[in-house]
BAZAKE-813122 format. One line per field, with one value per residue (C-alpha): residue in one letter; x, y, z. Coordinates in Angstrom, 3 decimals. Layout:
BEGIN
r (a_...)
xx (X_...)
yy (Y_...)
zz (Z_...)
! end
This chain:
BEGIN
r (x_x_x_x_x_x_x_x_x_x_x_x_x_x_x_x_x_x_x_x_x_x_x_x_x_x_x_x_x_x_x_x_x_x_x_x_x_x_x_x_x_x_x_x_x_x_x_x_x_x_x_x_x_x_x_x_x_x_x_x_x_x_x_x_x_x_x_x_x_x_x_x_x_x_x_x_x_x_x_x_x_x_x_x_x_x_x_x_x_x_x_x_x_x_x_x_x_x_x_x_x_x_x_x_x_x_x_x_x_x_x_x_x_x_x_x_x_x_x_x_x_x_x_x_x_x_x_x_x_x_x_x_x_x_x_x_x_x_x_x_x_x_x_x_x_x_x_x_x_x_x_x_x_x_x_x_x_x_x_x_x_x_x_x_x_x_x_x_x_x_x_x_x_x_x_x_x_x_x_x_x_x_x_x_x_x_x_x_x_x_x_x_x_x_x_x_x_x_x_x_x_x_x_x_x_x_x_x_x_x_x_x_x_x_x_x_x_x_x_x_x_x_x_x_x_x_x_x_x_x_x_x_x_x_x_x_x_x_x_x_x_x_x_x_x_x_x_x_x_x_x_x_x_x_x_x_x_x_x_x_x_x_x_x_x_x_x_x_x_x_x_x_x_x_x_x_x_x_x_x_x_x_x_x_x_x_x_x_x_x_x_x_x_x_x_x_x_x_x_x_x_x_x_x_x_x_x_x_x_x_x_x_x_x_x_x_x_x_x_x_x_x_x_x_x_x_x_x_x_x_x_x_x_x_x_x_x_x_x_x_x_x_x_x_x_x_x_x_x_x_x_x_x_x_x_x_x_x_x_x_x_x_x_x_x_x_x_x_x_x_x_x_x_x_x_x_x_x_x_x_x_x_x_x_x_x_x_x_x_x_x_x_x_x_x_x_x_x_x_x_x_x_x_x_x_x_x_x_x_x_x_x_x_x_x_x_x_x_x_x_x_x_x_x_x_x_x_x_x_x_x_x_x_x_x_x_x_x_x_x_x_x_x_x_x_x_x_x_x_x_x_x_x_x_x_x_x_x_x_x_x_x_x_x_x_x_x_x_x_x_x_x_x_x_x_x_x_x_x_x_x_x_x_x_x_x_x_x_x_x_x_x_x_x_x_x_x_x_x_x_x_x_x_x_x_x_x_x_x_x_x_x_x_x_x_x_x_x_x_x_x_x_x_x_x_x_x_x_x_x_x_x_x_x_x_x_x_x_x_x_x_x_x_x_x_x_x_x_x_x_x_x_x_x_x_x)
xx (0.000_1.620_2.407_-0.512_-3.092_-1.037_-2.521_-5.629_-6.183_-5.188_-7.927_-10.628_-9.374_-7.965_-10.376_-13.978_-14.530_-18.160_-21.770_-23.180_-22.139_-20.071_-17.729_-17.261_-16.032_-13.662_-11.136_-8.848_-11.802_-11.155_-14.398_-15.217_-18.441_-19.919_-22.006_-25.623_-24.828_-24.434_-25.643_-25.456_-29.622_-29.652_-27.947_-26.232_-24.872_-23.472_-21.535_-20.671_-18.805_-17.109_-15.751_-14.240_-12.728_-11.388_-9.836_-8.125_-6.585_-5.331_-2.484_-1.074_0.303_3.309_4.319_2.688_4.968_8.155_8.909_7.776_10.196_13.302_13.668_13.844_16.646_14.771_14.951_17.854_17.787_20.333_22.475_19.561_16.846_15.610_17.385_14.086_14.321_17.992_16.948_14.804_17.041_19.679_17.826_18.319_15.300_14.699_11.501_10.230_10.720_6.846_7.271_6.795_5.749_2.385_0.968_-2.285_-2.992_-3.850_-5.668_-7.440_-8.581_-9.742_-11.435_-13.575_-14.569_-15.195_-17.583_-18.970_-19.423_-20.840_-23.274_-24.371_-28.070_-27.759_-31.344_-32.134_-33.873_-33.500_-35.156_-35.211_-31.469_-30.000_-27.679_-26.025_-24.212_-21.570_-20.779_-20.245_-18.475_-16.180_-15.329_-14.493_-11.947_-10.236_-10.122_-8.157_-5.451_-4.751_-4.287_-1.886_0.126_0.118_1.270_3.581_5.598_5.596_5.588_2.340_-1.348_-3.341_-6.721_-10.191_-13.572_-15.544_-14.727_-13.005_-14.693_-14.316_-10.924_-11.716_-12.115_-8.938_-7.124_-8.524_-6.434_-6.669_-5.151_-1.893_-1.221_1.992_0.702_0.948_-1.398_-3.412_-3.956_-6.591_-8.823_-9.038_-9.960_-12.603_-13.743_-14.005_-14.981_-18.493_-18.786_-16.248_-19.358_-20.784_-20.383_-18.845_-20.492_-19.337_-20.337_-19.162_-17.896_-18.127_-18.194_-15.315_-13.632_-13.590_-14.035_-14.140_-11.270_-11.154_-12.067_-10.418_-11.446_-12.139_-10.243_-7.334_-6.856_-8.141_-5.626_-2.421_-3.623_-3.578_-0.436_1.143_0.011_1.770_4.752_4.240_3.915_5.337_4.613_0.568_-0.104_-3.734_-2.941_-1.620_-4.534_-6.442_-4.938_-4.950_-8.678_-9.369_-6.748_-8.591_-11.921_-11.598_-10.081_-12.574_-15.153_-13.427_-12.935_-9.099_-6.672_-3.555_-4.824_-2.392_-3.791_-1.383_1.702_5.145_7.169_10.044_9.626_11.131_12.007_13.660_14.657_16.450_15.764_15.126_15.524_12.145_9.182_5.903_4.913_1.349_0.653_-1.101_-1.617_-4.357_-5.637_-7.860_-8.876_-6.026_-6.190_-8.086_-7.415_-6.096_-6.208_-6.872_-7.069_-9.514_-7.104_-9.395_-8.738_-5.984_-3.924_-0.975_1.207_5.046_6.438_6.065_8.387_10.433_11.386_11.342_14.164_16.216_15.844_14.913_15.948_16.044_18.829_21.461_19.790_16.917_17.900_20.333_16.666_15.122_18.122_19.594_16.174_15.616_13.334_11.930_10.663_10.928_12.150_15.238_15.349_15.737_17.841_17.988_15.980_12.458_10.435_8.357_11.545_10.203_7.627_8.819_12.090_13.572_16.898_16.760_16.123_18.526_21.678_23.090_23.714_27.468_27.393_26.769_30.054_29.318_30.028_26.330_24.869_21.336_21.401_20.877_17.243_14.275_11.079_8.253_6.125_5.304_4.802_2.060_0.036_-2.423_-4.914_-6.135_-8.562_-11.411_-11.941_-9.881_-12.072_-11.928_-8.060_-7.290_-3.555_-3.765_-1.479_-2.282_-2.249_-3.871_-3.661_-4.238_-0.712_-0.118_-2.919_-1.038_1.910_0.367_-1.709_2.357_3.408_0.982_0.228_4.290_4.266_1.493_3.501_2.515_6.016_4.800_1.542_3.457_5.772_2.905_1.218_4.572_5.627_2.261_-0.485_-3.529_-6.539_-7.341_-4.945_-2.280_-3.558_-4.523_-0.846_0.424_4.196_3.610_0.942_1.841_-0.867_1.049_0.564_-3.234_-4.299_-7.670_-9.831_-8.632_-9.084_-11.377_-8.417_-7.042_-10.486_-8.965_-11.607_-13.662_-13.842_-12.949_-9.329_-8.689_-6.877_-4.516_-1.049_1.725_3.221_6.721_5.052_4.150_7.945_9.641_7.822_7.314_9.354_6.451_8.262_11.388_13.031_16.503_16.615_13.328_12.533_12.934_16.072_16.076_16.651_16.342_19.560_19.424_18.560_15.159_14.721_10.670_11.908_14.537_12.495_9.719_12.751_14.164_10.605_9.543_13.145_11.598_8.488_10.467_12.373_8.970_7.527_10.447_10.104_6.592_5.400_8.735_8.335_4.342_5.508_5.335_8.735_9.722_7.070_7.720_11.088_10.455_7.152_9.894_12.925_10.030_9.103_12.126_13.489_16.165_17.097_20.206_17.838_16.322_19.445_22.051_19.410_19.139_22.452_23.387_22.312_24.692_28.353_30.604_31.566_28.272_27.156_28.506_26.933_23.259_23.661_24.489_21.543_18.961_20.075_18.600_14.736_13.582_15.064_12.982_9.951_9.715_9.241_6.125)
yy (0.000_3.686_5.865_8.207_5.575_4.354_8.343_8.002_4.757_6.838_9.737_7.166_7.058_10.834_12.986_13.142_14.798_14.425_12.831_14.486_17.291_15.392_13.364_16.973_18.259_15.388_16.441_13.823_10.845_8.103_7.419_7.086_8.906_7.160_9.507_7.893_8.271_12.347_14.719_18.553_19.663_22.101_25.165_23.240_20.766_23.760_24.816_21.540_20.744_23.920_23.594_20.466_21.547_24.571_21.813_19.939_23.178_24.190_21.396_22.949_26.399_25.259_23.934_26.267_29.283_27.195_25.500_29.270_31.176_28.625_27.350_31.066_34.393_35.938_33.032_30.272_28.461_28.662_25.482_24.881_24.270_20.413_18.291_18.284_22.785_22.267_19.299_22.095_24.987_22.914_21.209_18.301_16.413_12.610_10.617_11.219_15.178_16.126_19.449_18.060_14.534_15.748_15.101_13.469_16.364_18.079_15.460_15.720_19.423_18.631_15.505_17.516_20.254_17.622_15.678_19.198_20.687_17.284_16.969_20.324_21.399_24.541_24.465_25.411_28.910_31.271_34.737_34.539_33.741_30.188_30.473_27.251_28.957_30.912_27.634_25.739_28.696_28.822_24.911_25.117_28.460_26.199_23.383_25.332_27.300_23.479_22.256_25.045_24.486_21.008_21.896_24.542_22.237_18.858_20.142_17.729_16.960_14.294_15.977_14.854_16.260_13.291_12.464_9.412_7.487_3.592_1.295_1.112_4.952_5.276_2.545_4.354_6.400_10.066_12.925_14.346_17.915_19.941_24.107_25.180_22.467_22.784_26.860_26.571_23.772_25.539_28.736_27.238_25.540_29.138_31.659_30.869_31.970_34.641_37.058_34.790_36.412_34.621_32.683_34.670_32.086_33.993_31.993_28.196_27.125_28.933_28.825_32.220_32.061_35.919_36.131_32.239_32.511_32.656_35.395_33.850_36.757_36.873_33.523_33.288_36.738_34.339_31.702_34.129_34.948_32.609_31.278_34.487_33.411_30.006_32.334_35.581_36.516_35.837_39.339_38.740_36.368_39.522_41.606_39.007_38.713_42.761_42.538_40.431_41.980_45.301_44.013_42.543_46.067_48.159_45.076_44.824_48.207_47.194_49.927_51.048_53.650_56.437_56.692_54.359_55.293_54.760_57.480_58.394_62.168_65.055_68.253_70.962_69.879_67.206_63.621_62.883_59.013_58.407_56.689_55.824_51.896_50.801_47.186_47.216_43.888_44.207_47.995_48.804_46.954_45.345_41.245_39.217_36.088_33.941_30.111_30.421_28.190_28.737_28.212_25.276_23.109_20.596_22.118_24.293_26.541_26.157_29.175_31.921_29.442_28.659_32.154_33.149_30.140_31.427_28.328_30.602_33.672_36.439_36.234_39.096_39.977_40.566_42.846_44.372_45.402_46.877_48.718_50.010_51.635_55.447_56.686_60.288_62.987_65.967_66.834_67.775_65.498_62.072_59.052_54.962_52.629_51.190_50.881_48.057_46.446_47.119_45.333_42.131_41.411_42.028_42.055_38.669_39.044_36.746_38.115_34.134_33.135_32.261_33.311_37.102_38.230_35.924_37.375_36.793_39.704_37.917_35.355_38.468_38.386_36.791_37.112_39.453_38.816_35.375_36.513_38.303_34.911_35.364_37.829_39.533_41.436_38.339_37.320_35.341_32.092_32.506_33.742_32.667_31.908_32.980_32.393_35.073_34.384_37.147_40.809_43.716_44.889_41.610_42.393_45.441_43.668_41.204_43.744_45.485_42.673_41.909_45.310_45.539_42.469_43.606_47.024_49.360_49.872_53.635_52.200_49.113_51.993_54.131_51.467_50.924_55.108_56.862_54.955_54.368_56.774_59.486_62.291_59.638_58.714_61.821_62.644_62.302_62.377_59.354_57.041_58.615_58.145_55.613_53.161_54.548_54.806_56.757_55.042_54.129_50.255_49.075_47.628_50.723_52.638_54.217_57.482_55.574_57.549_54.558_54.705_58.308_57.695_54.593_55.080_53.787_50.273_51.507_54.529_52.075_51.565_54.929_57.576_60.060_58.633_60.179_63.287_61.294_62.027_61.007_57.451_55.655_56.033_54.167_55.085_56.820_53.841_56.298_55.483_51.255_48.979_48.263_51.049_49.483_46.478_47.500_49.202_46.459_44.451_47.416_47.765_43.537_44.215_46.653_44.461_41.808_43.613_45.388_41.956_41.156_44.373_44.277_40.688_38.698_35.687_35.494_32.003_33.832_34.119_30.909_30.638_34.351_34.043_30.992_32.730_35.067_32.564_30.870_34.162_35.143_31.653_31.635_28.977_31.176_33.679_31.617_29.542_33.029_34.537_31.414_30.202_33.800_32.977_30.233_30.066_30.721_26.896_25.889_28.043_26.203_23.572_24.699_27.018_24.179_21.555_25.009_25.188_22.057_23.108_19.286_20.064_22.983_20.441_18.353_14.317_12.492)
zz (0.000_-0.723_1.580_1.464_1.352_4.795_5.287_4.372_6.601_9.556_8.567_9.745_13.326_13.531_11.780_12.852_16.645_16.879_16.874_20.100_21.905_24.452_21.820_19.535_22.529_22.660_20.105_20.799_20.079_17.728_17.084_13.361_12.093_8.781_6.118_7.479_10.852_10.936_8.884_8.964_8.749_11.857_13.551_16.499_13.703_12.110_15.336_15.639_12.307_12.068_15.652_14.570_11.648_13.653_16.406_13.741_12.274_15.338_15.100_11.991_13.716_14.937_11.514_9.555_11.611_11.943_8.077_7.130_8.865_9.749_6.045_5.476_6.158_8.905_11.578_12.954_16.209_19.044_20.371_22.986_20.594_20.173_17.424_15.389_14.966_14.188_11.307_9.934_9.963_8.836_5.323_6.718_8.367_9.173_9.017_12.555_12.843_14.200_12.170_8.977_9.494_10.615_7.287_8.529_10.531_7.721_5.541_8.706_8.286_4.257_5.729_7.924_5.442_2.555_5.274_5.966_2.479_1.098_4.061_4.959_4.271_2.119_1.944_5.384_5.098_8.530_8.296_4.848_4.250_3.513_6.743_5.818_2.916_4.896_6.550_3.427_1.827_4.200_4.932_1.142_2.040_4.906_2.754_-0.026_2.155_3.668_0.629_-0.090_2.250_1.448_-1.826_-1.004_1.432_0.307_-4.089_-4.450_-2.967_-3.162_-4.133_-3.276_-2.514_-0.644_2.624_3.030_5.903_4.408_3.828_0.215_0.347_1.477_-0.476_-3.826_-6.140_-6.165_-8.392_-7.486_-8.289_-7.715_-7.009_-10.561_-11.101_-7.889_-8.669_-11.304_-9.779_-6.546_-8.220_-10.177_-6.863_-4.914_-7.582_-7.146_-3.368_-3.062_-2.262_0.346_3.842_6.735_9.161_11.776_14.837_17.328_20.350_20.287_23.742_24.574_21.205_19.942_15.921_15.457_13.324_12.222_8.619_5.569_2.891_-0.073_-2.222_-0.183_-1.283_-4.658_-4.864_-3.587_-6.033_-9.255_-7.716_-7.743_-11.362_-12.512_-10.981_-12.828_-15.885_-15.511_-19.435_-18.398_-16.666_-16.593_-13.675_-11.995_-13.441_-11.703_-8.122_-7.830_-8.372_-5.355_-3.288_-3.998_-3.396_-0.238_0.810_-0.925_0.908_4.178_5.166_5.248_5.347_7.064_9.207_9.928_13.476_14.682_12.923_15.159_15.704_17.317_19.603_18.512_20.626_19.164_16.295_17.747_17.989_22.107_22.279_22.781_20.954_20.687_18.898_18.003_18.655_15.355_15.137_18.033_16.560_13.792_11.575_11.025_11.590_9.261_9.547_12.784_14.146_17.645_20.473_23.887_27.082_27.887_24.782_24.499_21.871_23.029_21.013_22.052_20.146_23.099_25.434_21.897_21.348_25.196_25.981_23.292_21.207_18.563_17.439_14.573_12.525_12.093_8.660_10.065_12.808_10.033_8.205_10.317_11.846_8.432_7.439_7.302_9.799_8.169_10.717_7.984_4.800_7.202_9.478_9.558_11.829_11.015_12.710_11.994_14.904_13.774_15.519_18.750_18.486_16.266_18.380_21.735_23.791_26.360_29.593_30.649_32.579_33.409_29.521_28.728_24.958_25.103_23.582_20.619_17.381_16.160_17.839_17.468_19.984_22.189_20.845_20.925_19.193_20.748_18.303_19.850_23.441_22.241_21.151_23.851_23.111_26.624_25.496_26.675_30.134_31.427_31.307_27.236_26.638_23.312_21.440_18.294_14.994_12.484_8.643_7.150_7.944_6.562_5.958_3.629_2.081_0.797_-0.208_-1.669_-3.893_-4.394_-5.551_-7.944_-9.773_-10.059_-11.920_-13.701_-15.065_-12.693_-10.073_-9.320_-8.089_-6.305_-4.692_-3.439_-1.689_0.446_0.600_0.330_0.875_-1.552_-1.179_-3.400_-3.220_-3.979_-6.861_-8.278_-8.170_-11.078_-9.971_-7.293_-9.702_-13.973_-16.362_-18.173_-15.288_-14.723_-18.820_-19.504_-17.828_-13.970_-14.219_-10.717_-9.065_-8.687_-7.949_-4.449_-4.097_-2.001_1.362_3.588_1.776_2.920_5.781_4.468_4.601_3.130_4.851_5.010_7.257_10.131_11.468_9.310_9.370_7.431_4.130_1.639_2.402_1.312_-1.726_-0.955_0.350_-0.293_-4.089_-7.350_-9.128_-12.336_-15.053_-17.752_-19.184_-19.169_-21.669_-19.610_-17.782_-16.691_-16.741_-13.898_-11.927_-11.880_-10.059_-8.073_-6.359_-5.979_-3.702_-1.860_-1.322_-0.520_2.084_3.226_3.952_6.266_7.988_8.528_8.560_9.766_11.747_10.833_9.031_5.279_4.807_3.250_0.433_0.073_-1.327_-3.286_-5.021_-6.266_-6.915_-8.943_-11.063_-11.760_-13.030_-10.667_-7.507_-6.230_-5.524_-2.586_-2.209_-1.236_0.661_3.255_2.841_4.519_7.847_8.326_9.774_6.355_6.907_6.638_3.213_0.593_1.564_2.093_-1.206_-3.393_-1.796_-2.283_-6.107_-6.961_-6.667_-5.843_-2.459_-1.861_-0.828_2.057_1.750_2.372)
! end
C-alpha cells in the first residue's frame, strides 16, 4: 500500500470529533463517524462541524509558523533548541521530525470540510437567508489554504472532494497535483462563493471564531499569484490577483490607518531618544485572519516558550533590516531605525547566559512577536492563542506585488511610501498616467472615502518617508537597456524587504522568497538569501543543496 493511502487509513481514526455534543467536545476521540450516521440539517450541527474543523486546524500552527520562517533568512535556532528545529534549519530532516511529518494532521482538516461541504443542508432557510451557505463557503476556504500548504511544502497533494470514511475509500487512487497544477482547480472551486459572507459564529463554547475565517479573495488573490509566478509573461494572472486583493479592501474596510503610525519624539529639532509603537496587530482593523485556540482546549502553542528560551531567534539579517532603514521625521530630518523592531524582536532578559560576547549579535534576541500569542482582550475564562495568517498589511503587499508584476512599479511603490486613497492617486508624480491609462481600471479605484486615511506600509515603522526624496525612491533607469523592466525588479526588492520588515516571523517568509525565486526563473535567488544565515563553513553547503529546486519540498 503507498504511503498516502497508509494516510488516508489513519484519517478514519484521527479525523472526525463528533456525533453528540459530548464526543465533539472530545477532540482527541477516535471514534469514526460514517455519512448515514451524521448529517449537517440544523444550527447546532453547524456549530458543531465547524468547531471540529477549527480543532483539527489548530495542530497545523506550529508547523505552519516554523517550516515558514526557519527554512527562510529571517529566523535560525540557538544550540539549545531540540534536534528536530535544528533538522529544519539545517535542510536536513529525518523521518520522525513532528514538524513536517504531521501530514495526517492536515488530511485531517480537508477531511472535515469535505464531510462538511458534502453533508451540509444549504437548503435550510432562517429569516429569509440560507444560513447554511456561509458555513459551506467557508469549509471550502479552509479546505483550499490546507491544501496550499500542502502543496507549497511537500511540491504535491493528493486531491479529493468526498470524505473518506471507508478502507476502500482510502485505499482508492486520487489525483496528485503539484501548485501550478493545484492553482486553477481551486480557483474554479471558490470563484463561485467569493461574495458569500462569513459565518461569523461567534464563540463556540469557549472557542472564539471571530477572526477564524479565511477570505475567499485573499486567497483566490495568492492563487492568481502565484500562477503568474508560474507564468510571468501571463499578466492577466496579476490583473487578476490585484482585483481580489482590492476588493476585499474596498469590501473589508481594510486599510492602514495612519492613526497608529510609530514614531520616534522630537524636541527641538532634535531627535530625544524616545518613541511611541502601536501594537497594530491588536488595533484597527487590522487582523483578518487567525487560528486560535480557547485556554481550555488541548492544543498548546510552544512558540512563546520557543522564542522566550532562546531556542529561537532572529537572525542578524533581520535585525540588520530593520536597523539600516531610514526613519523620516521631515524633509530635514531624519535618523535609522524602523520601529516596527520594537515590536517584532527584543533584547533577552537573561543576565546568566554564557554566549553574550558571541560574534552573532542575534542570539541576544528573541522574538516578541510570539509573546504576544495570547490575546487579553477576553476574560480570562476565554483567553485565546492565536497564529495570524492574514492581515491587513499583507494584504497590501500582496496587492504590491501583484500590480508591479502587472507594469505598474509607481503604483506598487505608493502602496509601500504613500499609501492608496485618493490624493495619492490623483498625483500624477507618485501614480503617472502611463501606469493609470484613460480610464482608472477598478483595481485601482482608491476614491472611495474609507481609503482616505490609508497610509503607506513603510510609514508604520519609518515615518514620514512620503516626504522622502533622498533614500526611499525608485532610481532613475532612464539610461538602461530596460529602464521598466529595472524598476519592476528594483521595487519587488523593496516588497520583498517590506515583507520582512513588517510581517517577519508570521511564518510567510519561506514561500515568500520561493514565489519570487520561482518568477524570476532563478534557484540562487532563494538559495544566497538562506544560505546567509549560516556560519561561512556551513554556506557552501546549504547554497548548493537550495540550487537544486527538488530540495525545496519536504518528503512524504
Amino acid at each position: 500500500m503507498k504511503k498516502i493511502s497508509k494516510i488516508f487509513v489513519l484519517l478514519l481514526f484521527v479525523t472526525f470529533t463528533f456525533s453528540s455534543c459530548d464526543d465533539f467536545l472530545d477532540v482527541d476521540s477516535d471514534r469514526v463517524v460514517y455519512v448515514d450516521e451524521y448529517q449537517l440539517r440544523s444550527a447546532n450541527d453547524t456549530l458543531y462541524s465547524m468547531f471540529g474543523i477549527f480543532s483539527k486546524l489548530q495542530k497545523l500552527t506550529d508547523s505552519y509558523v516554523l517550516l515558514g520562517e526557519l527554512r527562510g533568512d529571517l529566523m535560525n535556532v540557538t544550540d539549545s533548541a531540540g534536534i528536530y528545529l535544528k533538522e529544519i534549519n539545517g535542510w536536513n530532516i529525518s523521518a520522525n521530525n513532528p514538524y513536517t511529518s504531521n501530514i495526517k494532521d492536515y488530511y485531517a482538516v480537508i477531511n472535515n470540510c469535505n464531510y462538511v461541504i458534502n453533508n451540509i443542508d444549504t437548503s435550510f432557510v432562517k429569516g429569509g437567508v440560507k444560513v447554511m451557505y456561509k458555513v459551506y463557503a467557508a469549509s471550502k476556504a479552509i479546505r483550499a489554504w490546507t491544501y496550499m500548504q500542502l502543496a507549497l511544502n511537500y511540491g504535491k497533494v493528493i486531491y479529493y472532494e468526498k470524505p473518506i470514511l471507508t478502507l476502500d475509500e482510502a485505499k482508492q487512487s486520487y489525483p496528485e497535483y503539484t501548485m501550478e497544477q493545484l492553482a486553477p482547480v481551486l480557483i474554479a472551486d471558490l470563484e463561485p462563493w467569493k461574495d458569500i459572507a462569513e459565518p461569523k459564529l461567534g464563540d463556540l463554547y469557549t472557542h472564539d471564531t471571530s477572526d477564524g475565517y479565511f477570505p475567499i479573495r485573499f486567497l483566490l488573490g495568492d492563487l492568481y499569484l502565484w500562477l503568474g509566478a508560474y507564468y510571468n509573461d501571463n499578466l492577466a494572472y496579476y490583473e487578476k490577483a490585484a482585483t481580489e486583493y482590492h476588493d476585499l479592501m474596498y469590501k473589508g474596510y481594510y486599510i492602514n490607518n495612519r492613526n497608529f503610525k510609530s514614531s520616534y519624539e522630537v524636541i527641538g529639532g532634535v531627535f530625544s531618544g524616545s518613541y511611541t509603537v502601536w501594537n497594530v496587530i491588536e488595533a484597527g482593523n487590522e487582523k483578518i485572519t487567525d487560528i486560535a485556540s480557547s485556554n481550555e482546549l488541548t492544543v498548546n502553542y510552544s512558540l512563546d516558550s520557543l522564542a522566550l528560551n532562546r531556542m529561537i531567534t532572529p537572525t542578524s539579517q533581520a535585525l540588520n533590516n530593520w536597523a539600516s532603514q531610514v526613519y523620516v521625521s521631515s524633509a530635514m530630518l531624519d535618523t535609522l531605525g524602523d520601529l516596527r523592531s520594537k515590536l517584532s524582536v527584543s533584547k533577552t532578559f537573561y543576565t546568566d547566559i554564557t554566549d553574550l560576547d558571541v560574534v552573532d549579535k542575534s542570539n541576544r534576541y528573541y522574538v516578541t512577536k510570539y509573546m504576544q500569542l495570547t490575546y487579553s482582550g477576553l476574560t480570562s475564562k476565554k483567553k485565546r492563542n492565536g497564529i495570524l495568517v492574514y492581515r491587513s498589511a499583507l494584504l497590501y503587499l500582496r496587492y504590491a506585488e501583484a500590480v508591479n508584476r502587472l507594469g505598474k512599479p509607481n503604483l506598487a511603490m505608493a502602496a509601500l511610501k504613500y499609501g492608496l486613497n485618493k490624493v495619492t492617486m490623483a498625483n500624477k508624480k507618485y501614480v503617472p498616467a502611463v501606469e493609470t491609462g484613460e480610464t482608472v481600471p477598478s483595481y485601482m479605484d482608491f476614491t472611495d472615502v474609507r481609503f482616505d486615511n490609508n497610509m503607506g506600509v513603510h510609514m508604520r515603522g519609518c515615518g514620514n518617508v512620503n516626504l522622502d526624496t533622498t533614500y526611499y525612491r525608485i532610481p532613475d533607469f532612464a539610461a538602461s537597456a530596460q529602464p521598466k523592466q529595472d524598476s519592476i525588479v528594483y521595487v519587488e526588492d523593496l516588497i520583498e524587504k517590506e515583507l520582512a520588515l513588517e510581517t517577519g516571523f508570521e511564518g510567510n517568509r519561506y514561500h515568500d522568497l520561493m514565489r519570487i525565486a520561482i518568477r524570476r526563473n532563478s534557484e540562487a535567488y532563494l538559495a544566497d538569501k538562506v544560505s546567509a544565515k549560516f556560519a561561512p563553513a556551513q554556506q557552501a553547503a546549504i547554497k548548493a543543496k537550495l540550487m537544486q529546486k527538488t530540495n525545496w519540498y519536504l518528503k512524504y
